[in-house]
N, C-alpha and C positions, 0 to 999 in steps of 0.2 A: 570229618567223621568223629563221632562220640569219643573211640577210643584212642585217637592220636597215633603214636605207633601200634605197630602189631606185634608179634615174636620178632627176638632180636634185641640188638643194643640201642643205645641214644639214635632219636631219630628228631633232626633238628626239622622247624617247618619248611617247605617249600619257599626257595628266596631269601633264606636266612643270610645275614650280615654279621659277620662277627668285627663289631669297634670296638677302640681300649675305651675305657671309661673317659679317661681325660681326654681324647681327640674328641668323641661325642659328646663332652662338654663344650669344647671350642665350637663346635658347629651351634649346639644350642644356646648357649651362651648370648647371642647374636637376636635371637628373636625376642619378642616384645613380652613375651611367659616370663623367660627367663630372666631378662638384662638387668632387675634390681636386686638378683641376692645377693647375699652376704656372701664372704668369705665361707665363713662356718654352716652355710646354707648351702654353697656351691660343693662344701667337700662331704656332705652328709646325703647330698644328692649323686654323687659321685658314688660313693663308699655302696651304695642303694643298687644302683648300676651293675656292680663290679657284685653285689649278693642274689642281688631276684632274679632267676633268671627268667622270669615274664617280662620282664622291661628287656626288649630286642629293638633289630632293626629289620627291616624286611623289605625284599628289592622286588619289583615287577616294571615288566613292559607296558612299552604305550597299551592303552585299552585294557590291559587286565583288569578283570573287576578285583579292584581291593575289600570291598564288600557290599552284600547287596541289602536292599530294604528289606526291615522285620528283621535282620538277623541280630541277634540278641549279643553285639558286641561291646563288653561293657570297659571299652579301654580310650584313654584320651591317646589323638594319634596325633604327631609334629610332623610335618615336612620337612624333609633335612634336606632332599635332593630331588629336582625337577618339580611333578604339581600334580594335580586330582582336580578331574571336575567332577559335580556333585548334579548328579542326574535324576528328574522325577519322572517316576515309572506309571504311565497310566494304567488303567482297568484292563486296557488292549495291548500292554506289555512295549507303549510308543513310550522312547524315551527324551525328556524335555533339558537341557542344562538349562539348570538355575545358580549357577555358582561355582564356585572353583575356590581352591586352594594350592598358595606358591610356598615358596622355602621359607620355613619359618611359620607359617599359617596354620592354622591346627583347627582339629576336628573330632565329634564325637563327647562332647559335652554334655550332651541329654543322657547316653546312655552311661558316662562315667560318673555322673552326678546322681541323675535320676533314676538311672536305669531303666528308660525307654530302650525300646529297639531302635536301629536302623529306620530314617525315615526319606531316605535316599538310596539310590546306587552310588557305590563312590567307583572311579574308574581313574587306573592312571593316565597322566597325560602325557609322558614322556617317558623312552627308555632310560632304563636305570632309576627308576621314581624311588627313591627309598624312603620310608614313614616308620619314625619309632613308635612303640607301642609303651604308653604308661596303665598299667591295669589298673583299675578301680580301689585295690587295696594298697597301690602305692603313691595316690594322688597327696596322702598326708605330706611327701619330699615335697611336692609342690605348693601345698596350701598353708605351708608355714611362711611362705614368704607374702605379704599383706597385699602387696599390687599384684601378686599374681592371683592372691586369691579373690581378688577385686574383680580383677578381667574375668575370669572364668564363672563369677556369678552373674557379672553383669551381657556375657554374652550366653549363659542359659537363662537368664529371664527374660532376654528379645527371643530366643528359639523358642522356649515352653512352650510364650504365648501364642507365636506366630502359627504352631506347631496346632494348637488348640481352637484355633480361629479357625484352620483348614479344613480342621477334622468334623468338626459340631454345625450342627442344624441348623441351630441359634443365628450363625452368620454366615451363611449359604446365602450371596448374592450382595453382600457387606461390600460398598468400595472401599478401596486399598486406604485412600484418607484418611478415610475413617479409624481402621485399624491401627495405622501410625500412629494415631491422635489417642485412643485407647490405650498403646501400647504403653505410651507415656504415662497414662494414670492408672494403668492398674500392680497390683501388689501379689507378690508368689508369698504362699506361707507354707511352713514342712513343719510336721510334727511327727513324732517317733512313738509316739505310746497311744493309748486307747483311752476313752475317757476322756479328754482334753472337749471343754464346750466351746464350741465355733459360735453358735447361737445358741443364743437363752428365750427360750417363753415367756412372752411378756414386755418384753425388750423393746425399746424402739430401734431401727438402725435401717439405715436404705442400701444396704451393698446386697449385689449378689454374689454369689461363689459358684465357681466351675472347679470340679473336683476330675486333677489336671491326675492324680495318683492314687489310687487306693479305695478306701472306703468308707461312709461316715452312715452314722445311726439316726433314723428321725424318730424320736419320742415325743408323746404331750405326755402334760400333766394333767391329772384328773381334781375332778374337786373334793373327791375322798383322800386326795393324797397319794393313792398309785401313780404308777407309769405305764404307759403301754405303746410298746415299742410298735410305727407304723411300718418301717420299711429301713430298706438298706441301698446305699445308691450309691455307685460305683464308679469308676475314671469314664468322662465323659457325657458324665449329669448334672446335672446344675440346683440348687435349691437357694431361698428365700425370696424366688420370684413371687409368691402371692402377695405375699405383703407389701411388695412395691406396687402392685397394680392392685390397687381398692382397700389394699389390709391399712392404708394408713401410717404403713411402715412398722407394726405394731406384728412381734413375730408369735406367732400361734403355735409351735412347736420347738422343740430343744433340740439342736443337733449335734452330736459328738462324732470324735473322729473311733473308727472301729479299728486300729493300728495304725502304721505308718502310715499317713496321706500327707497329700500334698494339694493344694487349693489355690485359686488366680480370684480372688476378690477385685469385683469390677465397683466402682461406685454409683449408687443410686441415680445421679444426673445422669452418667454416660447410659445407663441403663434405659434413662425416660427420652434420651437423644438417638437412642438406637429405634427404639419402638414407634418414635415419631416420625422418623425419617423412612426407616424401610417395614414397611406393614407386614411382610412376609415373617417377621423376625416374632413381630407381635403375634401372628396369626398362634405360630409355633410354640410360644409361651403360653398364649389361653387353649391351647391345647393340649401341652403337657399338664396344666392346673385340673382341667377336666377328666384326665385320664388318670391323674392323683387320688380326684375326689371318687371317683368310679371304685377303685382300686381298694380306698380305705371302707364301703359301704360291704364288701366281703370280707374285711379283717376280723374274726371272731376273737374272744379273748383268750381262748386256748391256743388259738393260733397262733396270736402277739406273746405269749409264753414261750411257747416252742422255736419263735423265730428269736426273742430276747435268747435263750441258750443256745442256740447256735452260732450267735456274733460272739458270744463270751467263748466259748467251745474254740473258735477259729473255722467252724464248719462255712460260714458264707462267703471266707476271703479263699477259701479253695480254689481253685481252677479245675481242677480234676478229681472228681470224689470216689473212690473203689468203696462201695454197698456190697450188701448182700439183704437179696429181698428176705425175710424170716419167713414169710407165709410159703417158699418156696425151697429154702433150704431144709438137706436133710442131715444135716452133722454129720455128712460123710468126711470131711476135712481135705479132699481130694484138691484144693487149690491150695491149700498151707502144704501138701505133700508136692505138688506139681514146683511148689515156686522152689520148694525147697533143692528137690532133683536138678533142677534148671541150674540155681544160682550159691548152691553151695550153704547157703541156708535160708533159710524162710525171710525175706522179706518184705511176707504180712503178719502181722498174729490176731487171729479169729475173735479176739474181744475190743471192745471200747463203746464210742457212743452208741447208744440207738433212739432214733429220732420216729415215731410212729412205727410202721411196719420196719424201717430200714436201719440192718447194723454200720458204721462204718468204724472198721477195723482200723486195727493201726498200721498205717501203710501209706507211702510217701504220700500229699495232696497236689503237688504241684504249686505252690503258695503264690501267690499273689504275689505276697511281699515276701521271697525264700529267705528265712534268715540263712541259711547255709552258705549260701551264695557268698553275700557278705563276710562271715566268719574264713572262709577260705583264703589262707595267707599266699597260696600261689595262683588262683582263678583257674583251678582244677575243676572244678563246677562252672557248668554252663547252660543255658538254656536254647534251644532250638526256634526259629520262627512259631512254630507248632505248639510250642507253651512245653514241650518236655521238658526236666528237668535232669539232667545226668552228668555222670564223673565223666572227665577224661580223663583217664587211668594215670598215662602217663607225666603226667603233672602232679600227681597226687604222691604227698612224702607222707603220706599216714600219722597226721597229727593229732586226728580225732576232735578238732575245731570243729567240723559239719555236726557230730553227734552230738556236742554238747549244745551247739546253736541251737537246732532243731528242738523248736517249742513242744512238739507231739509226740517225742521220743523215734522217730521214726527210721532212725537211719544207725545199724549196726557195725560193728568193726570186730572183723573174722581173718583167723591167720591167715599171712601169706599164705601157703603152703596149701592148705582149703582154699582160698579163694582164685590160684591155679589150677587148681583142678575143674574149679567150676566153669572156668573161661576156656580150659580145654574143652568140657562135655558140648559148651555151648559151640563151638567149634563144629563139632562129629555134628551135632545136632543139622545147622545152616551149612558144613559142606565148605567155608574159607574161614580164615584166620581171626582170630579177637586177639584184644591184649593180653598180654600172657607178662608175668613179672619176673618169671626168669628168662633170660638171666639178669636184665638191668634193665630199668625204666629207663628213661628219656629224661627226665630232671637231673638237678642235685643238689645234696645238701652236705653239709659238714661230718655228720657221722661216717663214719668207713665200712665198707665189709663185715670186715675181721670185728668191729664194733658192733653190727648190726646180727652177725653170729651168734655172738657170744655178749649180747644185751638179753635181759629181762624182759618177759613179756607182757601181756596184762595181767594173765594170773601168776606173775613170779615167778614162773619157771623159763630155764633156759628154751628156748626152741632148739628142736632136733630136725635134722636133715635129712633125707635119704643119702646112702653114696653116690646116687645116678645123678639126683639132683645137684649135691656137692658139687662132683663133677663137672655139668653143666656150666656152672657158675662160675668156679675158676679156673674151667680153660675159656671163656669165653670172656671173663675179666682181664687175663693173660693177654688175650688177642689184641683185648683193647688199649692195655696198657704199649703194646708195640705199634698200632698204628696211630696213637695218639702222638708220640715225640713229645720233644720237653714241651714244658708248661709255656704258653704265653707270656707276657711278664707284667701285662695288664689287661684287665676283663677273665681272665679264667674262671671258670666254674671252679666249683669245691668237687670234690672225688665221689664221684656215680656211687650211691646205695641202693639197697634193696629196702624196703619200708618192712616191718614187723608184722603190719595189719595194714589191710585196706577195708572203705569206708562199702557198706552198701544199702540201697536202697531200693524201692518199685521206682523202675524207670519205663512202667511198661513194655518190659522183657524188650527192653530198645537193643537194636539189630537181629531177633528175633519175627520171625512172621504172623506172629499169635504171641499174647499175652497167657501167660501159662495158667494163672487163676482162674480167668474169664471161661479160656479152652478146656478147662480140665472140669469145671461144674456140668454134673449131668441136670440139671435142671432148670439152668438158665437165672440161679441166681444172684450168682454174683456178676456184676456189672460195674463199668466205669460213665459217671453222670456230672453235671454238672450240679452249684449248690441249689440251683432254681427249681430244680426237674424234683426236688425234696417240697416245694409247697405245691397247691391249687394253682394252675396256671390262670382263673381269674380275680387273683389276690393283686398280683401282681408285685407281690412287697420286696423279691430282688429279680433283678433284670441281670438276666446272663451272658449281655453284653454279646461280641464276638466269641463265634467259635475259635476257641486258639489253640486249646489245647487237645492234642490227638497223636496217636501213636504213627509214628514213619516208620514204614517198614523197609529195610535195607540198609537203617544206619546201624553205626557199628560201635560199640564200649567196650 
């Protein structure tokens, strides 16, 4: 569930393991990640252990699902005790093992690296299966040591591809030889920023690219010297096919990366060795070229404007776009009033782009590429199969890392005390429990109480209490301080706080039955859409890919 615990104190996950740091060294120590650090590597990973406490261990029975496909876990997991087999789930929910993992063997590389979802069920094999969890932001303990960070590249660039071959059109009907023999010659490339040219106009060069992450721009150049941007192509498309077949190898447009992607450059031979051997493969290439050229014979040049600011905007790498039609809006403000009631404050705030008819507000997008996500030093943010994006509350020390991440400004930090109350309203609202932050969350970090009392807040003033509230908190501190006993004397947590602020965002009123913006417009114009559903559906210049992103209703923040 979104919001991890509910009311109440520390609530550990289900199967939780508490080890000293240095016994779960010994165990890892042993496997093939591990066995080359250093001294000074071994006690910094250790020391790592013993501070995050995202890095656990967690026990399940034979057959428990440890996780299933799609689900957006973005942690490298070790086998420490018994094994996981890794099961592929058809269309018709029949499950197939393809693989398995024993002590010592690890998994979950796509998503700590790349952050793919889940591309399996993982199930335990045996009772007492225990799998540490390393989360995404503390892979750095790991990838300071050179052979480990060897192994972990070198076993995501056999999944990418493998990962990329199953999924695409391209090689629907491909024998497995083939693939291996590919596997060997092709090349993963990551880049981070926008702008960066993949291909040049003009160019000779025979590779093609399958864009394995993200998003990249096709422009030409004109012979007045402008640009004009043709389209945007997204994970699971492929470009510089024309020019392998008839262009001479001679590239005809400029392609840049529109953010973070990630690309598998195939080489021009393998390319002309695919097309010759399996015609189906070919077929599907001069069929995508045809459906290009169709495509660019509607592109107007107002258009290629309008789509040029949109990549710049960050409007096309969205997944989730909250609009408001103009021709339908009446400035009644009744969705900035609704979200605001809901969630303790607003948000959305009613200005920002407007692309033709349509305003989009500033209000979470669901990003493609979430910077949030990343910036999160405990992996308090998480993503759902469904493409939402949301806090688990209780993992969240209120650092304000997500607000500053966040390119669009989209994501606010509102008191404690305020944003209590919100999680209660929402509560009366749905009829059972949300996260509630008094009296303690579920984390911890080094500040105390009595420090997080009587700390400063964002505007410099002390925070005040109610008595009732006060109350609350230190008799229920008290309690915990008695059923806890002395300290452990290795692996302890640091002493349970209360955070100042928590962070918030549209999460599409997630564990709500209605999004409060959408439900409260008397006109029907504000709406959540995808970036596509903003051009002529026969332009075709971004393809919206899977539907991923959508509101679940019954989960819980």
């Amino acid at each position: 569930m979104g919001g991890g615990g509910l009311t109440g104190g520390p609530v550990e996950p289900a199967g939780a393991v508490r080890i000293p740091a240095n016994e779960l060294w010994s165990q890892l120590s042993g496997c093939d990640l591990f066995a080359s650090f250093s001294q000074e590597q071994h006690e910094a990973f250790v020391k790592a252990c013993d501070r995050e406490a995202a890095m656990r261990v967690q026990q399940f029975d034979r057959d428990a699902l440890v996780c299933a496909k799609g689900e957006f876990e973005l942690d490298l997991c070790v086998v420490l005790k018994g094994g996981v087999n890794l099961l592929e789930v058809s269309a018709d929910q029949v499950r197939t093992k393809v693989g398995d993992r024993g002590v010592g063997g690890f998994y979950g590389e796509l998503g700590a690296l790349g952050g793919m979802p889940r591309t399996v069920d993982i199930v335990a094999a045996a009772d007492g299966t225990q799998i540490f969890y390393i989360p995404r932001h503390c892979l750095k303990f790991v990838e300071t040591n050179d052979e480990a960070r060897e192994i972990l590249a070198k076993r995501y660039r056999e999944r990418a591809i493998r990962v990329m071959v199953s999924e695409l059109e391209l090689f629907k009907g491909v024998q497995s030889e083939f693939i291996d023999r590919l596997l060997a010659d092709c090349e993963i490339h990551h880049y981070d920023q926008r702008g960066i040219v993949l291909i040049k106009q003009g160019e000779v060069d025979h590779s093609l690219f399958v864009i394995r992450d993200g998003y990249v721009q096709v422009a030409r150049q004109r012979e007045d010297g402008t640009q004009r941007v043709l389209a945007y192509l997204r994970a699971g498309e492929y470009f510089g096919e024309e020019s392998l077949l008839g262009g001479g190898g001679i590239r005809n447009a400029n392609v840049l990366t529109a953010g973070k992607c990630e690309v598998i450059k195939i080489r021009g031979e393998d390319l002309a060795m695919l097309v010759k051997q399996f015609p189906d493969s070919e077929a599907q290439i001069f069929a995508t070229i045809e459906r290009r050229h169709e495509n660019q014979k509607h592109l107007t040049p107002e258009l290629s404007v309008v789509l040029n600011e949109s990549g710049q905007l960050g409007v096309i790498q969205a997944d989730a776009l909250l609009v408001m039609d103009l021709d339908l809006c009446v400035k009644c403000d009744n969705c900035v009033k609704a979200c605001e009631s809901l969630h303790g404050a607003s948000r959305l705030i009613r200005t920002g782009i407007q692309l033709g008819k349509y305003l989009i507000p500033a209000a979470c997008r669901h990003c493609d590429d979430p910077k949030c996500m990343n910036a999160c030093p405990t992996g308090a943010i998480k993503r759902r199969p469904e493409g939402e994006i949301y806090f688990q509350y209780d993992m969240c020390i209120g650092c304000s890392n997500c607000k500053f991440a966040c390119p669009y400004d989209n994501i606010a930090m509102i008191e404690t005390k305020q944003f209590d109350a919100a999680q209660a309203r929402k509560a009366e609202v749905v009829g059972r429990d949300f996260f509630r932050p008094y009296p303690v969350p579920s984390h911890a970090v080094e500040q105390s109480l009595w420090s997080r009392i009587f700390a400063s807040n964002e505007q410099g003033d002390h925070e005040r209490l109610a008595p009732s509230i006060w109350q609350r908190i230190l008799g229920r501190n008290q309690a915990l301080e008695q059923q806890a006993g002395p300290p452990a004397e290795s692996g302890a947590k640091p002493e349970t706080h209360i955070p100042t602020v928590y962070p918030i965002k549209c999460d599409l009123c997630d564990g709500l039955p209605f999004m409060g913006c959408v439900h409260a417009c008397p006109t029907g114009s504000a709406m959540r859409i995808t970036p596509a559903e903003l051009f002529p559906e026969t332009t075709g210049v971004v393809i919206s890919g899977p539907d991923r992103v959508r509101k679940v209703i019954g989960s819980n923040d």
